[in-house]
N, C-alpha and C positions, 0 to 999 in steps of 0.2 A: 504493500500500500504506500502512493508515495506522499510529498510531506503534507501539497493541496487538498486530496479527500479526506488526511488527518484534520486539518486545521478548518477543510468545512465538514465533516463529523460534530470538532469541538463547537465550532460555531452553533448547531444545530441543537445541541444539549443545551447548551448555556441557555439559546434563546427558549426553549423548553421550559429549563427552571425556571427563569425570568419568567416567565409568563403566568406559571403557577405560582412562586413567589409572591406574583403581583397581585392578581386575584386572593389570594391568603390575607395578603394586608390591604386589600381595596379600601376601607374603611381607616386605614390609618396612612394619610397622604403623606408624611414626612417619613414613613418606612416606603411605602410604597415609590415615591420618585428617589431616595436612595437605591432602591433595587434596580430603578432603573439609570440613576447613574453609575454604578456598577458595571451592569450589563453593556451600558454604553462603553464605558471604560476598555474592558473584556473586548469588546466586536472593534475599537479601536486598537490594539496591541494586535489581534491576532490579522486585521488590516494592514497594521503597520509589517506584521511580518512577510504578509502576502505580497509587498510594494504596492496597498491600491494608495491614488492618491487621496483619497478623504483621509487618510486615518489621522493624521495630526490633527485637521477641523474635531471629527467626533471625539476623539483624545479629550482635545481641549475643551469643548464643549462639554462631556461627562465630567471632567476633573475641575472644571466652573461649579458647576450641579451640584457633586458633592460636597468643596466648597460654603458654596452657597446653605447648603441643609446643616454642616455644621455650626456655621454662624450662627443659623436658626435657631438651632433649635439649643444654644447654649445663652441664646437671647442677646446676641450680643448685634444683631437686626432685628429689627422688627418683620413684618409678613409684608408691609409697602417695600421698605428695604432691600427684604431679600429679593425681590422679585426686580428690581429695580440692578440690584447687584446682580444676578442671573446674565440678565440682558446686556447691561455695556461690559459683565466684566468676561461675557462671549466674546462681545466686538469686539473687546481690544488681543482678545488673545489668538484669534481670528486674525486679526491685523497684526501681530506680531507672527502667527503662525504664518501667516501670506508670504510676509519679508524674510522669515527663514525657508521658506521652499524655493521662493524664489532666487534667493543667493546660492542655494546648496544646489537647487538642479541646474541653473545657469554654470557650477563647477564641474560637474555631472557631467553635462552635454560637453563642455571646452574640452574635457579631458578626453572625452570619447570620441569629437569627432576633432582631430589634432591636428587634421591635414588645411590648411588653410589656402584657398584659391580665389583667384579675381574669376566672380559671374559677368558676364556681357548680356543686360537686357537685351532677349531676342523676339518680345511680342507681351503682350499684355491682355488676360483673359478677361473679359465681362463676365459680372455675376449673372447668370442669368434669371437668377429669382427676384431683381430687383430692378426697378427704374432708375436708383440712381448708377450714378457714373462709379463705381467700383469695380475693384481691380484687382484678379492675382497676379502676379509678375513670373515671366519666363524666365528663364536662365541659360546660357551657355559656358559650360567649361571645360578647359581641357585638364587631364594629367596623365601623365607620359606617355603623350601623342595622341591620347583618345578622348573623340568630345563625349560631351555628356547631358542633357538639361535636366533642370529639375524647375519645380512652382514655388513658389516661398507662398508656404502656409495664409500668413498674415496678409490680409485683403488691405488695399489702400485705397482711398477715397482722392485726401486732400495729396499734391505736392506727388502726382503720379509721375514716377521717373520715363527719361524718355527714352529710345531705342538705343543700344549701343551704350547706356550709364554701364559702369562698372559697381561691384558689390563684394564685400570679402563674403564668401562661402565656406560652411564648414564641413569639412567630410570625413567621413571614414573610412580609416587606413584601412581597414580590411574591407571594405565594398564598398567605392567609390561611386558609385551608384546614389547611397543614403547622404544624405546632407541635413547637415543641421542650418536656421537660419536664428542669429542673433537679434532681437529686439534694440534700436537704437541709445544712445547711451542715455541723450536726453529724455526719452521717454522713460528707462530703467528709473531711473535720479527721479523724475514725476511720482514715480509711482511710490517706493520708498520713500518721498517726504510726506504722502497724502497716507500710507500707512502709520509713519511715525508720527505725525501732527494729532492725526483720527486715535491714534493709542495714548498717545500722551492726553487729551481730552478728557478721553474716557479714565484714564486711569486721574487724574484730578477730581472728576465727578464722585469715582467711588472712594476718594479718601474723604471728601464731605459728608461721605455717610455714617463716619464715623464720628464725627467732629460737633 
């Protein structure tokens, strides 16, 4: 049996107990969303082991939950409170979890596709599910002696490059075929300060709840 039907086996128990667990203490809510941050907990680790991409979001979000129910229930929030601490202190970990996948898979991707080549836009596709003016970009590249195209993922609207722009392209040493395409630096830097601005926020709001 190999390690995936183990680990959806284990999945399948857990959510089992959970279920029955939860029905047991239907009538006592502060055991009962414990059980289910748990569970949530549980289906995030065994996520995280499978490589799906949610498992950090549920991670954080069940390890919020539980969090949250200990506060609760040692009084040290109120029930406005906790519900209040639930919600931003998701977003911000959410927001912090964003800025760590995206640092650590943008390392991920560098290191795995490590061939580095100039693309020659060679055409520009129209979306076709849409009226506006959107666009995936073609590619032409060579390495050693052989062309190749690829589409870059990420569709453009505004500042559509024109025929014959060049592009760094990322590829992989063993099948030059696959390409990674980098996201712009200015956009990366956007997005990390609208996470960290958005985290920083939220985590101010929930230090006034204690105050």
């Amino acid at each position: 049996m190999n390690k995936e039907k183990i680990l959806d086996m284990i999945s399948t128990l857990i959510f089992i107990v959970g279920v029955i667990l939860f029905i047991v203490y239907k009538n006592n809510m502060l055991i009962a969303l414990t059980i289910a941050g748990v569970v949530g907990l549980l289906f995030g680790i065994i996520a995280f082991i499978k490589k799906e991409g949610y498992s950090v979001y549920l991670t954080a979000v069940s390890v919020v939950l539980i969090i949250t129910l200990i506060l609760y229930s040692t009084k040290l929030l109120s029930r406005g409170n906790a519900i209040t601490f639930m919600l931003l202190g998701s977003f911000v970990c959410l927001m912090i979890m964003s800025a760590i996948v995206t640092f650590v898979s943008r390392r991920y991707f560098l290191k795995k596709y490590s061939v580095v080549v100039e693309g020659v836009v060679s055409d520009l596709k129209k979306n076709p599910n849409t009226k506006k003016e959107i666009y995936n970009v073609v590619y032409d590249y060579d390495i050693d002696g052989k062309g190749y195209t690829a589409i870059d993922p990420y569709a453009v609207e505004k500042k559509t490059p024109n025929i014959g722009d060049v592009k760094k392209i990322y590829v992989d040493p063993n099948d030059y075929s696959e390409v990674w395409f980098d996201i712009s630096k200015n956009k990366l830097i956007k997005e990390y300060i609208l996470e960290f601005v958005s985290a920083l926020i939220g985590i101010i709001i929930l230090v006034t709840l204690f105050i």
